[in-house]
N, C-alpha and C positions, 0 to 999 in steps of 0.2 A: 913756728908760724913765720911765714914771709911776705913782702908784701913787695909786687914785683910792678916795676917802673914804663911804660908804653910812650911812645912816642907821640906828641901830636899830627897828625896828617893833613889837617884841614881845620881850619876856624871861619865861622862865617859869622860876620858881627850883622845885626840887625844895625836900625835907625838910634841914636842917644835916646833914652827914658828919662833922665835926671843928670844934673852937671854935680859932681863932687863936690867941689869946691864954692858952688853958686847960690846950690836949695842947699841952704842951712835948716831950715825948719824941717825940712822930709828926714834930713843925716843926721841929726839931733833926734827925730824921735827912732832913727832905729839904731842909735847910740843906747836911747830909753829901752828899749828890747831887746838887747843884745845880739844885734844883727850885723854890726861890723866888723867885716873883718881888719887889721892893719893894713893900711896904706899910706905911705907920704906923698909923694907926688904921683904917684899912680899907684895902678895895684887890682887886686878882684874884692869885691864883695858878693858874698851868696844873701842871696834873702830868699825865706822860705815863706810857703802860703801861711802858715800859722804863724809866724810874726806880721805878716799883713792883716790877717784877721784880729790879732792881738791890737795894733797901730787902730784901725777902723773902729776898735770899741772906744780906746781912749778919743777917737776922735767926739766921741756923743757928747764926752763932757769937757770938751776945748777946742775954742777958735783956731784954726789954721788957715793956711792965705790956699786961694783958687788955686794956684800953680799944683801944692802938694798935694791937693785933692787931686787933682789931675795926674797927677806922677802914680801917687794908690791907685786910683782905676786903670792905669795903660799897665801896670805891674799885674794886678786882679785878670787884665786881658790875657798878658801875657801865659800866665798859669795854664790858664784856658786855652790859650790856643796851641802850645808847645805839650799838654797834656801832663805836666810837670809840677813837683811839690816845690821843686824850689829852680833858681835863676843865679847864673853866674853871671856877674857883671863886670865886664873889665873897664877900668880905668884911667883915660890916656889922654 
């Protein structure tokens, strides 16, 4: 089995969703789901629709501030409109 290497040819970054380093409470709960992937000062995380769906429940039974509501729903959009299970995030 092999697993063969391609080049990137084009990246096209949308608008920021969330600051790494800023919404603590949003990268804290998807620390809680195992949705991060390593980064120091930069880097990607994937988040996939079922750790959003996962995050949404625990939300029923805990207060979180407006912003990370907001960061969940633009994420929930995203899915939706990219038609996508999950989202690569870069970090910069």
């Amino acid at each position: 089995m092999s697993v063969r290497a391609y080049p990137i040819k084009k990246i096209e970054y949308g608008n920021a969703v969330f600051n790494c380093w800023h919404d603590e409470e949003f990268m804290n709960l998807l620390k809680e789901h195992d949705t991060v992937v390593f980064f120091n000062e930069g880097g990607q995380i994937e988040i996939n629709r079922e750790a959003i769906a996962e995050i949404r429940e625990t939300l029923k039974t805990r207060e979180v501030k407006k912003e990370t509501k907001e960061i969940i729903a633009e994420i929930e959009k995203l899915f939706d409109e990219y038609g996508e299970d999950f989202i690569v995030f870069d970090c910069f």
